[in-house]
C-alpha positions as CSV (number, residue, x, y, z in Angstrom):
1,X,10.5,-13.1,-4.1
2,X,11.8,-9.7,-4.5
3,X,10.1,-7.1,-2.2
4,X,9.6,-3.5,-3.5
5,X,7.8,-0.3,-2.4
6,X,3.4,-1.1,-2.4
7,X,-0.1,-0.7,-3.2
8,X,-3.4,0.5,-2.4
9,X,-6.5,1.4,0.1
10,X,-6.6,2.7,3.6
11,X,-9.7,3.2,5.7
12,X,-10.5,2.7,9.4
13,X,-8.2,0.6,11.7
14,X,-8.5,-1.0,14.7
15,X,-6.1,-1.5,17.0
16,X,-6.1,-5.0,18.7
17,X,-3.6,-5.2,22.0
18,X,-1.8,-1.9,21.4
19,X,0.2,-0.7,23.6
20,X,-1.4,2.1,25.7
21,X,1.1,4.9,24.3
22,X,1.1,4.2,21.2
23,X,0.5,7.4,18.5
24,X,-2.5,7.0,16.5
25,X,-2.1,8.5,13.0
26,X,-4.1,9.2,10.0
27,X,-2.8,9.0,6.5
28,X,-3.0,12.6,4.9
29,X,-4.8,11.8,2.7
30,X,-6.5,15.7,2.9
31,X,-3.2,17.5,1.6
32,X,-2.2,14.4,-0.3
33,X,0.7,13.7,1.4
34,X,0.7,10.2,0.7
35,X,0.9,8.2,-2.1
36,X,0.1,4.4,-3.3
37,X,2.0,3.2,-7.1
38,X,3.1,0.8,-8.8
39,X,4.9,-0.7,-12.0
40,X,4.8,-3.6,-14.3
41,X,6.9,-4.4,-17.4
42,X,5.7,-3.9,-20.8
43,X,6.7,-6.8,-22.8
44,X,10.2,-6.6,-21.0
45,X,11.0,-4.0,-23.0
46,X,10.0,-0.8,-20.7
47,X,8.1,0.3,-17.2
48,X,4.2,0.9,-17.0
49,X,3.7,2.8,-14.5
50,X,0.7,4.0,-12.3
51,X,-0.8,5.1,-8.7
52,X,-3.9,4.3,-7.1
53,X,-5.5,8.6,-6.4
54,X,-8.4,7.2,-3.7
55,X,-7.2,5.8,-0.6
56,X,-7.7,6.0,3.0
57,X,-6.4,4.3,6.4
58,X,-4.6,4.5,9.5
59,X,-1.5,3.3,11.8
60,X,-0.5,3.1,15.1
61,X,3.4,3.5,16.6
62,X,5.2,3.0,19.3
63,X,8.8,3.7,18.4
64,X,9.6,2.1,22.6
65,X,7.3,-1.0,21.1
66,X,7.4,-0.9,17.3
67,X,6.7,-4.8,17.1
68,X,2.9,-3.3,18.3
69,X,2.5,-1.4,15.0
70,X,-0.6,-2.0,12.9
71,X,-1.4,-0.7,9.9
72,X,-4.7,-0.6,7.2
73,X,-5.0,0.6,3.9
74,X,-7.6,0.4,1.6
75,X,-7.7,1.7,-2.3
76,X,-10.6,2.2,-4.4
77,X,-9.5,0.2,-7.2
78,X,-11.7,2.6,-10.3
79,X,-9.1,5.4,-9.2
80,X,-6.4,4.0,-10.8
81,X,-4.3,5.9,-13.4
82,X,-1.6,5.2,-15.8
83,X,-2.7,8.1,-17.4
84,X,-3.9,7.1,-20.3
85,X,-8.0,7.1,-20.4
86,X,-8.5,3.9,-22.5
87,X,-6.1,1.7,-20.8
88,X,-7.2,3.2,-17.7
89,X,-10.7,1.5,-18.5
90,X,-9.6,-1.5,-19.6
91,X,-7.9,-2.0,-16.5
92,X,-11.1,-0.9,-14.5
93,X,-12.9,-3.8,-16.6
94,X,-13.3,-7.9,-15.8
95,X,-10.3,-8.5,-17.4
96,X,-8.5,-7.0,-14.9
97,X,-9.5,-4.7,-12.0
98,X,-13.1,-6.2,-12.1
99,X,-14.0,-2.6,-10.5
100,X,-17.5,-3.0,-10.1
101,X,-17.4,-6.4,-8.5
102,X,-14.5,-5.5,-6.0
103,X,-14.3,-2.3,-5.5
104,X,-11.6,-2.4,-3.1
105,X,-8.3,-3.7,-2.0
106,X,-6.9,-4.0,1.0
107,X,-4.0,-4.1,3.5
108,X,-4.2,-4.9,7.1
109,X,-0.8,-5.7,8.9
110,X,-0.6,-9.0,11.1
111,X,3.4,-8.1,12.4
112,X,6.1,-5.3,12.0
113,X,9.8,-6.3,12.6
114,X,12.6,-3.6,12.8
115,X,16.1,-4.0,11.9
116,X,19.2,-3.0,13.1
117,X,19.7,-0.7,9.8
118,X,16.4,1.5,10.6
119,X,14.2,-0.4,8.4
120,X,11.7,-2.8,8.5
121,X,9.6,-5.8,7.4
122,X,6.0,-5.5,7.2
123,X,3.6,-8.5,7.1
124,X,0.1,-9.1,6.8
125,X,-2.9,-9.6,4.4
126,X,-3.5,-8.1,1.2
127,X,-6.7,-8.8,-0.6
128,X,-7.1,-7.8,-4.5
129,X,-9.6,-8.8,-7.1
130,X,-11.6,-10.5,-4.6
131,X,-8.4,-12.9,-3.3
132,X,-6.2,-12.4,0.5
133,X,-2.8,-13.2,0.5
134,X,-0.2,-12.6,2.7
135,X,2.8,-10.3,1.7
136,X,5.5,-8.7,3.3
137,X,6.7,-5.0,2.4
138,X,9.8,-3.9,3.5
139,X,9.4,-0.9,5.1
140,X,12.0,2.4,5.4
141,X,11.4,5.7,8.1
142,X,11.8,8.4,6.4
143,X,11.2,10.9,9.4
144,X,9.4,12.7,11.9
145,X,8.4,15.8,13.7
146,X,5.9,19.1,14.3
147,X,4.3,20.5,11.2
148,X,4.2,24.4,11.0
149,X,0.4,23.7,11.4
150,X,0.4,22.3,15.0
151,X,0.2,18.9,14.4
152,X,2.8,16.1,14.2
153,X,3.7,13.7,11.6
154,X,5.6,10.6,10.9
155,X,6.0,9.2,7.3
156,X,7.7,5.4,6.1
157,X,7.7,4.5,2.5
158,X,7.2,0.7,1.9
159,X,7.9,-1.9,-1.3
160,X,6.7,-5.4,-2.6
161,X,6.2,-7.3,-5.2
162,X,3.2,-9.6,-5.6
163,X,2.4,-12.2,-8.4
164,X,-0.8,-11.1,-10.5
165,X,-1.6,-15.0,-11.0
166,X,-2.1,-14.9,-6.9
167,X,-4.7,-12.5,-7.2
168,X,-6.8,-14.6,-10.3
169,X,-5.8,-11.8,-12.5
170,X,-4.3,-14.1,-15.5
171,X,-5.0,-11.8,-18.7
172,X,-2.0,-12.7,-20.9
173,X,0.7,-9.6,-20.6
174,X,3.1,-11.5,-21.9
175,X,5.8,-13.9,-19.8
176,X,7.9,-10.3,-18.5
177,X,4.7,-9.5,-17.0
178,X,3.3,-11.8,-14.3
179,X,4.2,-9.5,-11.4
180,X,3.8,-6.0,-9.9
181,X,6.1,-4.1,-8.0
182,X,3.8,-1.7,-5.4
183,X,4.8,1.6,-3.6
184,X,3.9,2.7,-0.5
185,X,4.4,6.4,0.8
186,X,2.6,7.4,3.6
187,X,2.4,10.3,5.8
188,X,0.6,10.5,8.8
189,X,-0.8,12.6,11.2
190,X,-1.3,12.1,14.9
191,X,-4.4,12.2,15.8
């Protein structure tokens, strides 16, 4: 399956047997400095595309241990936008999003693997609609260093693709439709 840049929700993290140097980070989520899309074909003929606006979560790195990395996101699933307001409530609806049953989705990395060419593969769980599967993102740095506030960042930008069936979310879109690329662009600061 094709991976391409990824979805949703940050919150909390833990970080189970990091290394003891490791930089913890928050996403900015404060000046928006982040951001969590995604895009689905319309009957095959064009690109829907939208972006989750809530969203929280954390990361560790350890660019002497990167294989220690963990990551969690979580989305609030009623904040997403194609904008346009009715589709936007559909979507919210059981037909899809099922927002008041499962308010969230989630990501919570279980490896990280860098390559040779200064990217990297991401695994671990993602749960949508009520349903965890694993995915894999594959992961770029795009840089790092002081802010002219007195902190310090470091930001990657991430893709997949997952298959809408995998996640019980089967409303008929048509057969150009059955998957979902997600984008992941995230920004964090060291805390």
């Amino acid at each position: 399956m094709k991976m391409i840049n990824s979805m949703f929700l940050f919150a909390s993290l833990s970080f189970a047997s990091v290394s003891a140097i490791a930089d913890n980070y928050i996403v900015d989520i404060k000046g928006m400095h982040a951001a969590i899309q995604f895009k689905i074909s319309h009957l095959g003929y064009s690109w829907l595309v939208g972006r989750f606006n809530n969203f929280d979560g954390s990361f560790n790195y350890d660019k002497n241990k990167p294989e220690d990395s963990k990551i969690e996101i979580i989305i609030k699933t009623n904040s997403i936008d194609t904008n346009h307001a009715k589709r936007d409530k559909h979507l919210r609806e059981e037909d899809f999003l099922d927002v008041d049953k499962y308010p969230e989705a989630k990501f919570t990395s279980t490896s990280f693997s860098e390559k040779s060419d200064g990217t990297a593969v991401l695994k671990g769980n993602f749960t949508l609609h009520g349903i965890t599967k694993p995915i894999s993102i594959d992961v770029k740095y795009i840089g790092q260093g002081n802010d002219p506030w007195g902190g310090y960042r470091i930001g990657f930008e991430g893709e997949t693709r997952i298959s809408l069936a995998d996640y019980g979310l089967t409303y008929d879109l048509g057969p150009a439709s059955t998957e979902m690329d997600l984008f992941f662009h995230i920004e964090g600061i060291k805390i």
